[in-house]
C-alpha positions in Angstrom: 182.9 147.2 156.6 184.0 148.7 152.9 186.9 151.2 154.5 190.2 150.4 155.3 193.0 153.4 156.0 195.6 151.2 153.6 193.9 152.1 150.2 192.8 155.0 147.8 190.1 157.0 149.0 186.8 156.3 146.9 183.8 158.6 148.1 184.3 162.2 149.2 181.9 162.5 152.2 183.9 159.6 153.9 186.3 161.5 156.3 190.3 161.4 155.4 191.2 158.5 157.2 188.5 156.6 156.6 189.2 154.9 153.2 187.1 152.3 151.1 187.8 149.5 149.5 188.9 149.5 146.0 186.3 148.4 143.8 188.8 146.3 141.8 189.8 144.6 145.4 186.4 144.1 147.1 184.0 142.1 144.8 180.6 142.6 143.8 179.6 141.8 147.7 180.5 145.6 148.5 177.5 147.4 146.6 175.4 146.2 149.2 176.9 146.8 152.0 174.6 149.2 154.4 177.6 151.0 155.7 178.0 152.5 152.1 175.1 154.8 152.5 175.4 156.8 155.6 177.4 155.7 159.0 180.7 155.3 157.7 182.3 156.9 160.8 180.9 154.4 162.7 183.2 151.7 161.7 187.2 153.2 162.6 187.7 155.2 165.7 188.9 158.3 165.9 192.4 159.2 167.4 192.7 159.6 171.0 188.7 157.7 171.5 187.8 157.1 175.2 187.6 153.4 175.8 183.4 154.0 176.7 183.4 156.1 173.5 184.9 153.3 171.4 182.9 150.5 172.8 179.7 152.4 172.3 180.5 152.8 169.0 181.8 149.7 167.9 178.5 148.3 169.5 176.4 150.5 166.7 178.6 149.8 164.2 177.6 146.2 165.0 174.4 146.8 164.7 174.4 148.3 161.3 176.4 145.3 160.5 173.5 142.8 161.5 171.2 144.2 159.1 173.1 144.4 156.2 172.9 141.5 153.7 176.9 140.9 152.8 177.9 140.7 156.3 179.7 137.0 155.9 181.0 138.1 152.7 182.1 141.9 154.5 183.6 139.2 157.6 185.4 136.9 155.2 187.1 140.1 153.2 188.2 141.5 156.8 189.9 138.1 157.4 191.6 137.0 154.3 193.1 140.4 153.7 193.7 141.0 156.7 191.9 144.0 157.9 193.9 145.5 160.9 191.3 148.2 162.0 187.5 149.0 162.4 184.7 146.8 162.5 183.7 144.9 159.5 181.2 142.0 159.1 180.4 142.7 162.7 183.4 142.0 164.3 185.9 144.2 165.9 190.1 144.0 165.0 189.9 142.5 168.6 187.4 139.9 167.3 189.1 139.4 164.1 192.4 138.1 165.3 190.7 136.1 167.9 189.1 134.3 164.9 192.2 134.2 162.6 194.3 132.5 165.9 191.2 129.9 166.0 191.6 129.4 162.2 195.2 129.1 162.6 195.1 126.6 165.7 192.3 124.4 163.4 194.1 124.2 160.4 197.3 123.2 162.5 195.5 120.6 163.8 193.6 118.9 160.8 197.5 118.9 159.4 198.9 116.9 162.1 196.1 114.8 162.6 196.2 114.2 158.9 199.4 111.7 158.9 198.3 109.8 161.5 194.9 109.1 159.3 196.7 107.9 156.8 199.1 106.2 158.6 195.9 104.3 160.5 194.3 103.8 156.8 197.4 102.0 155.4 197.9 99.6 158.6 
């Protein structure tokens, strides 16, 4: 998803606190996004959302998300920068961290099996 709350506000029909991506920030990938055109409230909730509310529409948010052609690319912004809210590249801030804590948990462990490779390569 193109909008974060954290930057400058880029299009005028997006609501107030839903705020896109800087152009300078994003990369070509975000001209393509499908959430550009019309279902941009789709992607942050509103304050005070009931829980039923929020899951009903994180779960069409999704599904924009699976047609659009940058959705890796949309993911892989989310997690780098990090994004803290709304749904982008199909997955929920929930979803995100989940991912980041696997990527963190991987990488840990490719670095400490790494000395013991090269220990087992020089013996």
């Amino acid at each position: 998803m193109l909008h974060s709350p954290h930057q400058p506000l880029q299009v005028a029909a997006v609501p107030s606190q839903r705020t896109p991506v800087r152009e300078d920030q994003a990369g070509p990938w975000h001209s393509e996004a499908v959430c550009r055109r019309d279902e941009a409230g789709l992607f942050f909730a509103p304050s005070k959302e009931p829980t039923a509310a929020r899951l009903s529409r994180e779960e069409s948010a999704k599904q924009v998300c699976a047609r659009c052609p940058v959705m890796v690319e949309c993911r892989e912004h989310a997690l780098v920068q990090p994004e803290p809210y709304g749904v982008w590249g199909g997955l929920t801030a929930a979803e995100r961290r989940v991912v980041l804590a696997r990527r963190r948990r991987r990488d840990m462990e490719l670095k400490a099996a790494a000395p013991a490779e090269r220990i087992a390569a020089a013996g």
